[in-house]
Structure formats: C-alpha cells, structure tokens
C-alpha positions, 0 to 999 in steps of 0.5 A, a space after each residue: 500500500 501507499 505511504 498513508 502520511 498525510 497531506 499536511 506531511 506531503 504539503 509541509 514544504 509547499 510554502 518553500 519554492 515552487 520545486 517544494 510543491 512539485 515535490 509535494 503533488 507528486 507525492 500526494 498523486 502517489 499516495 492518492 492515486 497513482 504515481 506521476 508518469 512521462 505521459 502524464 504531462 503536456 509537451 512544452 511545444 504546447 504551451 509555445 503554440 499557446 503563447 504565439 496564440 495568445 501573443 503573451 510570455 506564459 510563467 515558468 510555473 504553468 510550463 512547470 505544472 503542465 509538464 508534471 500532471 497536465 494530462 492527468 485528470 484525476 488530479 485537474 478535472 474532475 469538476 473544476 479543471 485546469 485549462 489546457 493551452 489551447 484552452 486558455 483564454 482572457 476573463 471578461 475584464 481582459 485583465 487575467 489570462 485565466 488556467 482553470 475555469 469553474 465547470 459551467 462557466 461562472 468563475 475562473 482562475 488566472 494570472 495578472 497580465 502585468 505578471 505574467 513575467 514572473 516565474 511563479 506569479 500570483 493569481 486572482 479569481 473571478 466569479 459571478 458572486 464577486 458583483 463588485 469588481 472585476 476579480 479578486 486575489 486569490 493566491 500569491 503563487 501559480 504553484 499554490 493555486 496549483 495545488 490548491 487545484 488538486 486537492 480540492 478535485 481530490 475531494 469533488 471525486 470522493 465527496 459524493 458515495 462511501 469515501 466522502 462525508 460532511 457536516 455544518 462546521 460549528 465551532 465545535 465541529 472546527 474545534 474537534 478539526 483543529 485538535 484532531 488534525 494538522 493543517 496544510 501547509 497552504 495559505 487559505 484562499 477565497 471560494 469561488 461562490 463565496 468570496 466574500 465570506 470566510 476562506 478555504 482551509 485544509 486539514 489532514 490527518 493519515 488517509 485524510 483530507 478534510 476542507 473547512 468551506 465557507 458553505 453551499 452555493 445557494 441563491 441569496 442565503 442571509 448566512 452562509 453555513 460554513 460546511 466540514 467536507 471530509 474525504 478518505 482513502 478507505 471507507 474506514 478512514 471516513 468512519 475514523 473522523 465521524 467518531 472524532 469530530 462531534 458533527 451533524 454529519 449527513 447521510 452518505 450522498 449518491 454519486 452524481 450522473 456524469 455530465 457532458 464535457 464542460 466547456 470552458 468559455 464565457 
C-alpha cells in the first residue's frame, strides 16, 4: 500500500519554492492515486503554440505544472479543471489570462497580465458572486493555486458515495478539526461562490483530507453555513473522523450522473 502520511506531511514544504510543491503533488498523486508518469504531462511545444496564440510570455510555473500532471485528470478535472493551452483564454475584464475555469462557466482562475513575467506569479479569481469588481486575489503563487487545484478535485471525486462525508462546521465541529488534525501547509484562499465570506482551509490527518468551506452555493442565503467536507482513502478512514469530530454529519450522498464535457468559455 501507499505511504498513508498525510497531506499536511506531503504539503509541509509547499510554502518553500515552487520545486517544494512539485515535490509535494507528486507525492500526494502517489499516495492518492497513482504515481506521476512521462505521459502524464503536456509537451512544452504546447504551451509555445499557446503563447504565439495568445501573443503573451506564459510563467515558468504553468510550463512547470503542465509538464508534471497536465494530462492527468484525476488530479485537474474532475469538476473544476485546469485549462489546457489551447484552452486558455482572457476573463471578461481582459485583465487575467485565466488556467482553470469553474465547470459551467461562472468563475475562473488566472494570472495578472502585468505578471505574467514572473516565474511563479500570483493569481486572482473571478466569479459571478464577486458583483463588485472585476476579480479578486486569490493566491500569491501559480504553484499554490496549483495545488490548491488538486486537492480540492481530490475531494469533488470522493465527496459524493462511501469515501466522502460532511457536516455544518460549528465551532465545535472546527474545534474537534483543529485538535484532531494538522493543517496544510497552504495559505487559505477565497471560494469561488463565496468570496466574500470566510476562506478555504485544509486539514489532514493519515488517509485524510478534510476542507473547512465557507458553505453551499445557494441563491441569496442571509448566512452562509460554513460546511466540514471530509474525504478518505478507505471507507474506514471516513468512519475514523465521524467518531472524532462531534458533527451533524449527513447521510452518505449518491454519486452524481456524469455530465457532458464542460466547456470552458464565457
């Protein structure tokens, strides 16, 4: 069987450089999955066909994703995914050269045009629920929101059937959370459909991972509830947290139907 450390462990550098968080994925690829293979990556003669599409200079960090797990959708589209080159394209405000898109469309990740010259640029997020400006920072390195991506499609392939729970995230259930289990070394981060309200954060214990979220997409809610999204590599490991974590954890949800292809323009 895999190494069972958990991701706090093989995120515990990922604030070091961005070669740390290469490192960092691999291994959690390993662990989670299956280890990175050659195959797994996308040619950098792609990325250059995309430059001399869009007319721009691309990081060192997007050729260095691409090159490590760009192919691999397990890690990058599941639901939310990573563009490929000849999907990248402009935000609405023409301001961010945007890498990942929101499923249907109604948010997106990218990269400051006046940035773009830097090895491991920061990145910034728009979405619909940001009514007020055009987008907002998300996180400070391409590398982090990288893998910040592959967590969070981590969880949205296991959320739903035996391998995932959740519950509200009360005080008590934060409490429980931050006592029982490590934190990614991550910075926390906006969520797309809920910017305004309380980050992301990510917890870890062997065989788990659990997000800290500000709470469900729903039309107008006077108060967001904060959601515990907790997602194992074995049934046994899910079961583990709900002993430890004193929530109001829901029934185990069905595995949604397949949807078409997302596509990832506006």
């Amino acid at each position: 069987m895999a190494d069972r450390k958990p991701p706090s462990q093989e995120f515990g550098t990922a604030t070091t450089g961005r070669s740390a968080v290469w490192k960092s994925i691999e291994e959690f690829a390993n662990a989670w999955g299956r280890p990175l293979a050659p195959g797994d990556g996308i040619a950098s003669c792609e990325v250059r066909n995309a430059e001399q599409r869009l007319g721009l200079r691309l990081p060192a960090a997007l050729y260095e994703a691409y090159a490590l797990f760009g192919r691999r959708a397990d890690l990058t589209a599941v639901h939310n995914p990573l563009l490929t080159p000849d999907e990248l394209l402009l935000d609405p405000s023409g301001e961010l050269l945007v890498f990942r898109s929101e499923n249907q469309g109604c948010a997106g990740w990218g990269i400051p045009l006046e940035t773009l010259g830097h090895d491991d640029p920061p990145v910034g997020l728009f979405s619909d629920h940001l009514p007020d400006v055009s987008w907002t920072p998300y996180l400070e390195r391409v590398s982090w929101a990288c893998a910040e991506l592959v967590l969070s499609e981590t969880v949205m392939a296991r959320r739903y059937g035996p391998y995932g729970r959740e519950c509200p995230a009360t005080a008590a259930v934060v409490a429980a959370v931050e006592a029982t289990c490590t934190p990614v070394a991550l910075p926390p981060c906006p969520a797309w459909y809920a910017p305004a309200e309380g980050p992301v954060r990510w917890y870890s214990a062997p065989g788990k991972l659990l997000c800290l979220e500000p709470g469900p997409d729903e039309p107008d809610p006077a108060e967001p509830v904060p959601a515990l999204v907790v997602v194992g590599r074995t049934e046994a490991d899910v079961r583990e947290v709900i002993a430890a974590v004193p929530g109001d954890w829901r029934a185990e949800e069905p595995m949604p139907e397949a949807e078409e292809e997302p596509f990832p323009g506006w």
